[in-house]
N, CA, C, O and CB atoms as a CASP TS submission, in Angstrom:
PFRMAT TS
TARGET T0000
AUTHOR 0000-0000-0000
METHOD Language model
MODEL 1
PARENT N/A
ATOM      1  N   UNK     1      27.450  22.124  13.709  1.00  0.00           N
ATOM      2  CA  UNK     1      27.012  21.165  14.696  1.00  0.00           C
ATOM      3  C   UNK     1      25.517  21.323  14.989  1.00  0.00           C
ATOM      4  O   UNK     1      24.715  20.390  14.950  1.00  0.00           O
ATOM      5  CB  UNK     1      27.827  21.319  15.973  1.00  0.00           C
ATOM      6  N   UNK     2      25.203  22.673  15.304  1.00  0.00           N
ATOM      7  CA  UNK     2      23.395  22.633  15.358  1.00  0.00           C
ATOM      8  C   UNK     2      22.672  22.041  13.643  1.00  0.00           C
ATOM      9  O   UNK     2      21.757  21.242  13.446  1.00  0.00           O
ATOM     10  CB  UNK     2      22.700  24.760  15.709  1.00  0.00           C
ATOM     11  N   UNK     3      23.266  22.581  12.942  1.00  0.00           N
ATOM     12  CA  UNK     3      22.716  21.762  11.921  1.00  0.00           C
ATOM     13  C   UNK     3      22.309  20.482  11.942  1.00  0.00           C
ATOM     14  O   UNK     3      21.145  20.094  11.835  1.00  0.00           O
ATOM     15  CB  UNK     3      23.396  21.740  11.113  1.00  0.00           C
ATOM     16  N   UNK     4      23.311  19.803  12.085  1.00  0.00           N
ATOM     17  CA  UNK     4      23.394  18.109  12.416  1.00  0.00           C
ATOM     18  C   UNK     4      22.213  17.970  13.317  1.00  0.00           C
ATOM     19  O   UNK     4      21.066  17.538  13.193  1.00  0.00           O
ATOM     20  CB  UNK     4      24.941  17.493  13.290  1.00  0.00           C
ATOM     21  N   UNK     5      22.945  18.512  14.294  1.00  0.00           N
ATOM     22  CA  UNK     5      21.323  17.798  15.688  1.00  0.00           C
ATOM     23  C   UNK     5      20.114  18.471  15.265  1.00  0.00           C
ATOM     24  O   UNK     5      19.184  18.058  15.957  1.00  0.00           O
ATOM     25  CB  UNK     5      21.426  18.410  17.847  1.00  0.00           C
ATOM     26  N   UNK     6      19.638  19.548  14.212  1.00  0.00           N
ATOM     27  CA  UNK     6      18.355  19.653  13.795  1.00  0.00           C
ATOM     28  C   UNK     6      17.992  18.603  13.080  1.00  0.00           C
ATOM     29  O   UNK     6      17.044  17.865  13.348  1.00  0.00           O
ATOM     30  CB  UNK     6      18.121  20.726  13.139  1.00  0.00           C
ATOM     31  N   UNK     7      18.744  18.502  12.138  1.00  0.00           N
ATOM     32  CA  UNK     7      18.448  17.051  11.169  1.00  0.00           C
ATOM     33  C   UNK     7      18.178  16.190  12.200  1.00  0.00           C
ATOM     34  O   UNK     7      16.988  16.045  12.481  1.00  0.00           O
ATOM     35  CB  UNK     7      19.786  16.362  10.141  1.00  0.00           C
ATOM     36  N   UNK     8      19.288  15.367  13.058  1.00  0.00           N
ATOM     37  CA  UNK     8      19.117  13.804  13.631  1.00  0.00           C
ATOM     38  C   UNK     8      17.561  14.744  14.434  1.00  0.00           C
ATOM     39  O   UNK     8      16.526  14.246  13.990  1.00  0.00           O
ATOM     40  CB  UNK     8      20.906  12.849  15.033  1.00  0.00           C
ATOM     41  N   UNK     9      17.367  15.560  15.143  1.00  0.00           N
ATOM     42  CA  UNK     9      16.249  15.650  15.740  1.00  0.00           C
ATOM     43  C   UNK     9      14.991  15.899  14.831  1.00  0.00           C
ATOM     44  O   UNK     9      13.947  15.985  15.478  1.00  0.00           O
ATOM     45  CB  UNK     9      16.427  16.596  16.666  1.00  0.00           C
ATOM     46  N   UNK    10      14.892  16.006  13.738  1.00  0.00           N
ATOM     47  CA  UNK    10      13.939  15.965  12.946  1.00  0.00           C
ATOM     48  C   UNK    10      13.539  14.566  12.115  1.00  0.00           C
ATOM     49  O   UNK    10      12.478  14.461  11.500  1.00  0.00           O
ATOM     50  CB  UNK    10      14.240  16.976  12.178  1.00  0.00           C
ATOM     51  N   UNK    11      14.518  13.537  12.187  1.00  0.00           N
ATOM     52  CA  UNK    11      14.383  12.057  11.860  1.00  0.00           C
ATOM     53  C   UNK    11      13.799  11.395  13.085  1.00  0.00           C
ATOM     54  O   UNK    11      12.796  10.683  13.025  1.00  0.00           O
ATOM     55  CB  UNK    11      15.804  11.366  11.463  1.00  0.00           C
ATOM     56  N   UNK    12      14.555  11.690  14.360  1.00  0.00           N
ATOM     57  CA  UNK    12      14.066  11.383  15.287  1.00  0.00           C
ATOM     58  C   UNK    12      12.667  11.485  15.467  1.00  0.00           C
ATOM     59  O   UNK    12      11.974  10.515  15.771  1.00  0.00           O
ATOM     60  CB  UNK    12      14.631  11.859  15.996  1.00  0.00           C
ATOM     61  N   UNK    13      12.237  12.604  15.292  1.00  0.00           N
ATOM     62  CA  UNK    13      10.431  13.015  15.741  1.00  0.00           C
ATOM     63  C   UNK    13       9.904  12.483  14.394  1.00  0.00           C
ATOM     64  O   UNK    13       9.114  11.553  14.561  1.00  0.00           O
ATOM     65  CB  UNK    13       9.873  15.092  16.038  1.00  0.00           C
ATOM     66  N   UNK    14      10.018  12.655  13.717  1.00  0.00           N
ATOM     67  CA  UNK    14       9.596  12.019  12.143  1.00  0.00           C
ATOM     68  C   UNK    14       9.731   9.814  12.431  1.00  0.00           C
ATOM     69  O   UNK    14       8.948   9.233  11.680  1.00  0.00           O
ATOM     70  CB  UNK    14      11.413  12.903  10.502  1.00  0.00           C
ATOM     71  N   UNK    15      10.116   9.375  12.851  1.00  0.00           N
ATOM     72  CA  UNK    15      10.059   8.160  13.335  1.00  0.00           C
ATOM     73  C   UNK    15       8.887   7.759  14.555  1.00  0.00           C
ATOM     74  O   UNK    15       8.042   6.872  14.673  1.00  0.00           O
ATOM     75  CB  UNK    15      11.410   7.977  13.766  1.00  0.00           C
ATOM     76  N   UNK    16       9.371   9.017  15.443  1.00  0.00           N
ATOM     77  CA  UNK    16       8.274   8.659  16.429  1.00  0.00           C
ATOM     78  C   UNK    16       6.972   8.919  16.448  1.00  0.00           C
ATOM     79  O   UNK    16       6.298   8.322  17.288  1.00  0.00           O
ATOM     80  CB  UNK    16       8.509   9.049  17.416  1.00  0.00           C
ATOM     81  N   UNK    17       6.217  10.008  15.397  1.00  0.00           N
ATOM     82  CA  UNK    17       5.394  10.587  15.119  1.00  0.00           C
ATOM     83  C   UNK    17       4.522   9.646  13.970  1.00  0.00           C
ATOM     84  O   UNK    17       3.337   9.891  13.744  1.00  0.00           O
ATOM     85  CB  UNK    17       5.938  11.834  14.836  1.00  0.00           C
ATOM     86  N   UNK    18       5.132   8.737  13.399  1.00  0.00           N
ATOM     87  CA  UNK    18       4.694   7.987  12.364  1.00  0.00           C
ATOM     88  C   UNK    18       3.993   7.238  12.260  1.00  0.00           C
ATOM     89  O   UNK    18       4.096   6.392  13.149  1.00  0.00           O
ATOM     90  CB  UNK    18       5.231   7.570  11.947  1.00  0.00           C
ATOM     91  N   UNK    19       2.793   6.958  11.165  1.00  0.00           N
ATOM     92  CA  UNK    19       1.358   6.370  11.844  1.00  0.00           C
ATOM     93  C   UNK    19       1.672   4.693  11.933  1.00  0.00           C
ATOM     94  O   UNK    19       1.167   3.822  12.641  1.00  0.00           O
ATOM     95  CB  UNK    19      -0.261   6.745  10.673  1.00  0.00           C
ATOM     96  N   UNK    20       2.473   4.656  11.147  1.00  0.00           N
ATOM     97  CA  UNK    20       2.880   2.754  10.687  1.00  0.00           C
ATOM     98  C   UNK    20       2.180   2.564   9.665  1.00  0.00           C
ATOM     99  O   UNK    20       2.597   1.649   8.955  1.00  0.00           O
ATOM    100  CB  UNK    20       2.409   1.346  11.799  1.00  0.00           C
ATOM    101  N   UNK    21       1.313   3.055   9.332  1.00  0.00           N
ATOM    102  CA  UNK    21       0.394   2.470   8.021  1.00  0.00           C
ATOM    103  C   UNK    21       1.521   1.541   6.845  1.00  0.00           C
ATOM    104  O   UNK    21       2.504   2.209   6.524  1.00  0.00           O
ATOM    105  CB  UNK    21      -0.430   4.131   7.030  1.00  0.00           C
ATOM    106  N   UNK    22       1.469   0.540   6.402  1.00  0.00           N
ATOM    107  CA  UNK    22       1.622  -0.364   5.184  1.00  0.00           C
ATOM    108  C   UNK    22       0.790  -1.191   4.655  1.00  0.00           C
ATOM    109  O   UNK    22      -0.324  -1.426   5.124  1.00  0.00           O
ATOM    110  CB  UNK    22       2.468  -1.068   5.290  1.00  0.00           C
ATOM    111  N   UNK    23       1.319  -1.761   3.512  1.00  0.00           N
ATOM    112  CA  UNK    23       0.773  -2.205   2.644  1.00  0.00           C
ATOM    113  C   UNK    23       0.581  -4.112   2.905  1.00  0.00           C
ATOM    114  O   UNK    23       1.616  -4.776   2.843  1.00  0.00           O
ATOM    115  CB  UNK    23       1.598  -1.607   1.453  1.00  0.00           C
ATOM    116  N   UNK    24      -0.314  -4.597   3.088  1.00  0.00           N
ATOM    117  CA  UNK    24       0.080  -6.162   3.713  1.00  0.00           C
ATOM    118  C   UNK    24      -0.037  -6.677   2.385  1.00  0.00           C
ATOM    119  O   UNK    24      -0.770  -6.252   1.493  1.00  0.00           O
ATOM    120  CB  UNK    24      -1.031  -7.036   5.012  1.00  0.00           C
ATOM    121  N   UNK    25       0.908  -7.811   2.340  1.00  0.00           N
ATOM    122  CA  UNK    25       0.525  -8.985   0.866  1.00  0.00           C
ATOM    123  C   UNK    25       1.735  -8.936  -0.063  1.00  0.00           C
ATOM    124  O   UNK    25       2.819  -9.512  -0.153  1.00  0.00           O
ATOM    125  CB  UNK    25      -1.024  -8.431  -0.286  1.00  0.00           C
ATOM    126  N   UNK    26       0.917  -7.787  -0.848  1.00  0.00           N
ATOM    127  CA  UNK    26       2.043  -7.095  -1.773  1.00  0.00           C
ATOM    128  C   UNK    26       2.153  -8.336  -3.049  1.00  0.00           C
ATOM    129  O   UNK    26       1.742  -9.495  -2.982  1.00  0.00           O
ATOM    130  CB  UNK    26       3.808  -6.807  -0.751  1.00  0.00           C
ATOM    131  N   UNK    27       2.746  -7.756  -4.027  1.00  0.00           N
ATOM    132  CA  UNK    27       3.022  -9.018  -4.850  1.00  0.00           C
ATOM    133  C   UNK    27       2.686  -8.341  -6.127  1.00  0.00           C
ATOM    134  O   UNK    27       2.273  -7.194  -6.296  1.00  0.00           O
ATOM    135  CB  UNK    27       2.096 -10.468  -4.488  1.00  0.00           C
ATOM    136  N   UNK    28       2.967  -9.364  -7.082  1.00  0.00           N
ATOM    137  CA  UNK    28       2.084  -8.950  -8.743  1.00  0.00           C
ATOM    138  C   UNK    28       0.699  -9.932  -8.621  1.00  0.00           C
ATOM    139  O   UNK    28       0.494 -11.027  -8.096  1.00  0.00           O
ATOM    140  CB  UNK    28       3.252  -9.587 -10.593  1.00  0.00           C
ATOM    141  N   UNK    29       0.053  -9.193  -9.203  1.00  0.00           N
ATOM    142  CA  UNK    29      -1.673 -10.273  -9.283  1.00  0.00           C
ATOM    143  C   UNK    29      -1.196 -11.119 -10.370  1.00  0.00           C
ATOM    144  O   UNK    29      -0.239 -10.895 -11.112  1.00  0.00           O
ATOM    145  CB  UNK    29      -3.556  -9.312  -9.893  1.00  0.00           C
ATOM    146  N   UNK    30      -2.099 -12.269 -10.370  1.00  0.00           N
ATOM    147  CA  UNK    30      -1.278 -13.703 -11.682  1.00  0.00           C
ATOM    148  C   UNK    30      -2.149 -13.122 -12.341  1.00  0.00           C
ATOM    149  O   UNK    30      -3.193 -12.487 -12.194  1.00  0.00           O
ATOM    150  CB  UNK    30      -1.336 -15.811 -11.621  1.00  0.00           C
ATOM    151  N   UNK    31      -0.982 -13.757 -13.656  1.00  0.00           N
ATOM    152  CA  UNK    31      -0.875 -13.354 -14.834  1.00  0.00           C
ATOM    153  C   UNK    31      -0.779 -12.021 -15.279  1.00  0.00           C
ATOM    154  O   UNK    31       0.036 -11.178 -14.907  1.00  0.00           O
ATOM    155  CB  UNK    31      -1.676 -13.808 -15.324  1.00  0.00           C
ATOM    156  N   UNK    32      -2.188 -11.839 -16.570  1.00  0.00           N
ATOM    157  CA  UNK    32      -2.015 -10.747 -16.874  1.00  0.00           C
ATOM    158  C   UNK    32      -2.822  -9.389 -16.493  1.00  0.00           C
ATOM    159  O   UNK    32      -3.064  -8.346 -17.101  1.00  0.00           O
ATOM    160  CB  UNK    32      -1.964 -10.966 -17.904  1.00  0.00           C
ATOM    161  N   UNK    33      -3.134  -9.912 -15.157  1.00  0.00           N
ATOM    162  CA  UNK    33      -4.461  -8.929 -14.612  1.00  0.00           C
ATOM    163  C   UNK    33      -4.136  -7.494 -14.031  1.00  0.00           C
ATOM    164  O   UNK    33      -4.006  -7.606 -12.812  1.00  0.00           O
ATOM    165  CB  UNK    33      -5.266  -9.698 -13.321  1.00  0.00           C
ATOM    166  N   UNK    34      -3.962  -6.234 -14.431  1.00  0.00           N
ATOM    167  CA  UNK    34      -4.054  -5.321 -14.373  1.00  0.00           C
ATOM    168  C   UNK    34      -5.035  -4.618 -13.094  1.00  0.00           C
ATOM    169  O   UNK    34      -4.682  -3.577 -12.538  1.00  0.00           O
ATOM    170  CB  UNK    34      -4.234  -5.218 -15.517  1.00  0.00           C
ATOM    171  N   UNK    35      -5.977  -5.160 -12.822  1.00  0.00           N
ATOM    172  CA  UNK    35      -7.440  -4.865 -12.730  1.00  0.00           C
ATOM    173  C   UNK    35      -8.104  -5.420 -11.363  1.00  0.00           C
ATOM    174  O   UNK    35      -8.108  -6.644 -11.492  1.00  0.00           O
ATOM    175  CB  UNK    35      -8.178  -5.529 -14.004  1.00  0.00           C
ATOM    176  N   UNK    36      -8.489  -5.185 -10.505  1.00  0.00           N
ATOM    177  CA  UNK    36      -9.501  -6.101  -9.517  1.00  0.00           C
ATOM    178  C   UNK    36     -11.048  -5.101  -9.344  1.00  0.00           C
ATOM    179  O   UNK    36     -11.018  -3.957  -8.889  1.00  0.00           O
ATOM    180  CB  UNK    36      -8.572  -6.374  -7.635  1.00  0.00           C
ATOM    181  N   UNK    37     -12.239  -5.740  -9.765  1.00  0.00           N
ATOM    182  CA  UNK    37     -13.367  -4.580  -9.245  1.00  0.00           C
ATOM    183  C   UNK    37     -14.331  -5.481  -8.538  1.00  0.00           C
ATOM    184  O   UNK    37     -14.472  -6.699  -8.651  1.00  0.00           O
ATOM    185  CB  UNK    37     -14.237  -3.606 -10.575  1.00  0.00           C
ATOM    186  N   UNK    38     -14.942  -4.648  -7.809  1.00  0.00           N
ATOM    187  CA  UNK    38     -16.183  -5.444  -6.588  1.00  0.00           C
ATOM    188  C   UNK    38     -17.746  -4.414  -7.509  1.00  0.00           C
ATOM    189  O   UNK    38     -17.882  -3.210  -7.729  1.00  0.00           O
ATOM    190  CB  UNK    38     -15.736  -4.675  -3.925  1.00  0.00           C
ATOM    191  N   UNK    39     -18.424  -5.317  -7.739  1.00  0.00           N
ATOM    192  CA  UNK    39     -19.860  -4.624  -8.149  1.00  0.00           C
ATOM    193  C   UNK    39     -20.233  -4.515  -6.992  1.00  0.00           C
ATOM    194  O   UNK    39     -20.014  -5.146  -5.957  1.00  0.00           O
ATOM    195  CB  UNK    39     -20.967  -5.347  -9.067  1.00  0.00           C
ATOM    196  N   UNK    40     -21.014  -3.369  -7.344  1.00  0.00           N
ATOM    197  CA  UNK    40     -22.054  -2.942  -5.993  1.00  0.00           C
ATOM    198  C   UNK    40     -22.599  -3.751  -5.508  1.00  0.00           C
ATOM    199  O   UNK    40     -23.197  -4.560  -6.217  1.00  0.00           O
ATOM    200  CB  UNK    40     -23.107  -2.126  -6.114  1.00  0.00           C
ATOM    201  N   UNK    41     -22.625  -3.907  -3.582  1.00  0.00           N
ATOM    202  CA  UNK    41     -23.419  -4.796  -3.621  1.00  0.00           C
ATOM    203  C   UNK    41     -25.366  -4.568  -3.791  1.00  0.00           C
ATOM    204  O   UNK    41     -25.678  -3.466  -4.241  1.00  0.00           O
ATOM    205  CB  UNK    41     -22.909  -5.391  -2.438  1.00  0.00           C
ATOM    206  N   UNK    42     -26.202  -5.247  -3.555  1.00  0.00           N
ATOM    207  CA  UNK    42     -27.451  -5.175  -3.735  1.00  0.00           C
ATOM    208  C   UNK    42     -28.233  -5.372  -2.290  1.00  0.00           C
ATOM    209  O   UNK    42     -27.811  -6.272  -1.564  1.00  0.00           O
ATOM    210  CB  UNK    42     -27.779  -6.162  -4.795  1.00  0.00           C
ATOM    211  N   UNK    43     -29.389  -4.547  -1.821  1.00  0.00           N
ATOM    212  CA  UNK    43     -29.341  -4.539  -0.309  1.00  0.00           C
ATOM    213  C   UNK    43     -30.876  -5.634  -1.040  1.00  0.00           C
ATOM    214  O   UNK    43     -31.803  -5.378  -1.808  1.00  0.00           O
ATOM    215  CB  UNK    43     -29.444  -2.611   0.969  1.00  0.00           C
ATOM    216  N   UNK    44     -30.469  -6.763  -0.340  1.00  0.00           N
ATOM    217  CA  UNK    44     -32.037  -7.733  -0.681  1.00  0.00           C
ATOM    218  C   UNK    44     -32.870  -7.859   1.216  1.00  0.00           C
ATOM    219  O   UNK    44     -33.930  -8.393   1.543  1.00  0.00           O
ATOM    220  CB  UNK    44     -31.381 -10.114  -1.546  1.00  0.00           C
ATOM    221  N   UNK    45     -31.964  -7.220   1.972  1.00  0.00           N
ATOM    222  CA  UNK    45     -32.589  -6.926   3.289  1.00  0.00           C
ATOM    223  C   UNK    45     -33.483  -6.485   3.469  1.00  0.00           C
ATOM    224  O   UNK    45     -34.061  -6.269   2.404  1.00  0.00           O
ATOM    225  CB  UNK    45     -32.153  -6.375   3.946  1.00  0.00           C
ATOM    226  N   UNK    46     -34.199  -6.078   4.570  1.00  0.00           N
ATOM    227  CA  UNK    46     -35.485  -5.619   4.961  1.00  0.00           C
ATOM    228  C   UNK    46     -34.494  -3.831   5.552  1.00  0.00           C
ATOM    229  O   UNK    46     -35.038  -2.736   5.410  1.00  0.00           O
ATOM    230  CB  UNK    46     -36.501  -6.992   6.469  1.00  0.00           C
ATOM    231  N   UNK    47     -33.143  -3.989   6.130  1.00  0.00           N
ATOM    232  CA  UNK    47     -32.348  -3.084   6.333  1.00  0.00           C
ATOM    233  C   UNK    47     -32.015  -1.722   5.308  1.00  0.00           C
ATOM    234  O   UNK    47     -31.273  -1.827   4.331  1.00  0.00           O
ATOM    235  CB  UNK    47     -31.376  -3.819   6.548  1.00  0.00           C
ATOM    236  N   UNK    48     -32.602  -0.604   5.652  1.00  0.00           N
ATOM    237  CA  UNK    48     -31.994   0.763   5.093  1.00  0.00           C
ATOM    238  C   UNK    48     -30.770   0.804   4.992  1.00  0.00           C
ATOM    239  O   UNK    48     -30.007   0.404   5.871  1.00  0.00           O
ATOM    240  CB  UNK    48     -32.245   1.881   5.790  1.00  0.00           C
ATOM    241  N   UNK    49     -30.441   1.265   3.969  1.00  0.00           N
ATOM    242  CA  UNK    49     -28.690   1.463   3.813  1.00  0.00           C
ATOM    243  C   UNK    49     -27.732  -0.067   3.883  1.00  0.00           C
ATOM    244  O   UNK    49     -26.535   0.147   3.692  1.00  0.00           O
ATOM    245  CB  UNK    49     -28.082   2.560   5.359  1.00  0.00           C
ATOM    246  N   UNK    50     -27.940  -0.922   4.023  1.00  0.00           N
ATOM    247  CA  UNK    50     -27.149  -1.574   4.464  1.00  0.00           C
ATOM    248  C   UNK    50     -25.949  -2.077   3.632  1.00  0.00           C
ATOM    249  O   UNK    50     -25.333  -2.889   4.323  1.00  0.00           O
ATOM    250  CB  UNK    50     -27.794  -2.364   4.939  1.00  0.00           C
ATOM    251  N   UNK    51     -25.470  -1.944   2.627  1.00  0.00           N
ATOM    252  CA  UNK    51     -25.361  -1.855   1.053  1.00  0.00           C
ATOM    253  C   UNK    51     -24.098  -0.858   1.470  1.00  0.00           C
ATOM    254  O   UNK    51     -22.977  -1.276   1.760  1.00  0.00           O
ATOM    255  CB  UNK    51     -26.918  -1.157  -0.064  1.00  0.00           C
ATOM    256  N   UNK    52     -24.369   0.095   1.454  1.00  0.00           N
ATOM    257  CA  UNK    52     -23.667   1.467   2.423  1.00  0.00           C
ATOM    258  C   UNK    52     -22.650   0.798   3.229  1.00  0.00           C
ATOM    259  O   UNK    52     -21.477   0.660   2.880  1.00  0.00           O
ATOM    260  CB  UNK    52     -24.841   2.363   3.626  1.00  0.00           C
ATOM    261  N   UNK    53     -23.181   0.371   4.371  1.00  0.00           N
ATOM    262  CA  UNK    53     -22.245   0.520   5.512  1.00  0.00           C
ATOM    263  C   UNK    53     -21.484  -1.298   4.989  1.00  0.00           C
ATOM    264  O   UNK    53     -20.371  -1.442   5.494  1.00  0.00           O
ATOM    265  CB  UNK    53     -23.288   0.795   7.500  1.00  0.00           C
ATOM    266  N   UNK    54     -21.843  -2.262   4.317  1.00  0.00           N
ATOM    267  CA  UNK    54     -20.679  -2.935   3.627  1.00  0.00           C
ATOM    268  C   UNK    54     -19.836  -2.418   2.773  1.00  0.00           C
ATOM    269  O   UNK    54     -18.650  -2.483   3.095  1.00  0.00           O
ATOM    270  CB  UNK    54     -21.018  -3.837   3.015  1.00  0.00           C
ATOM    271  N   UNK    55     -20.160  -1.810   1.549  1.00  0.00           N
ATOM    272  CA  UNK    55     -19.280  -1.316   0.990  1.00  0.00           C
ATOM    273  C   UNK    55     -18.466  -0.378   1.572  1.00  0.00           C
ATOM    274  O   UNK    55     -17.271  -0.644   1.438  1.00  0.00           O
ATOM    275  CB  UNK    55     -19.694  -0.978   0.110  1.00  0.00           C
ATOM    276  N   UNK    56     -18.691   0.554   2.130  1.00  0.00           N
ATOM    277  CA  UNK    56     -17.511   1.542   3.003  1.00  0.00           C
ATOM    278  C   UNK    56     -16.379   0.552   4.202  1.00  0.00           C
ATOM    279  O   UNK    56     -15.371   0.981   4.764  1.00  0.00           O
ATOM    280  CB  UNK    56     -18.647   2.887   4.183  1.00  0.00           C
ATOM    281  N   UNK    57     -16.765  -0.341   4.267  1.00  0.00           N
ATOM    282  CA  UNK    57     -15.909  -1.457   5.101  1.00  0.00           C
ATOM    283  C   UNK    57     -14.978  -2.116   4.496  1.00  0.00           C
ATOM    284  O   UNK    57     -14.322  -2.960   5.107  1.00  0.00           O
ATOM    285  CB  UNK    57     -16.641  -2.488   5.625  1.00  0.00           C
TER
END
């Protein structure tokens, strides 16, 4: 019997403790595309770094 209620109490805290993180969309990409890439972007600003703080976003 303590067995049991360690388990259900370890699902329990394991549910409530949980960040939610998922995946939104989801799906197969069309056709036969394997692949998605973003080139760097290029900072044509007068702004330091700015290139930086888009891409990390």
């Amino acid at each position: 019997m303590k067995k049991i209620l360690i388990i259900v109490a370890f699902f329990i805290l394991s549910f409530v403790v949980s960040c939610g993180y998922k995946f939104s969309g989801g799906g197969l990409l069309p056709g036969k595309t394997k692949l998605v890439a973003v080139k760097m972007f290029e900072n044509k600003t007068s702004e330091s770094g700015a290139e930086t703080i888009f891409a990390n976003a």
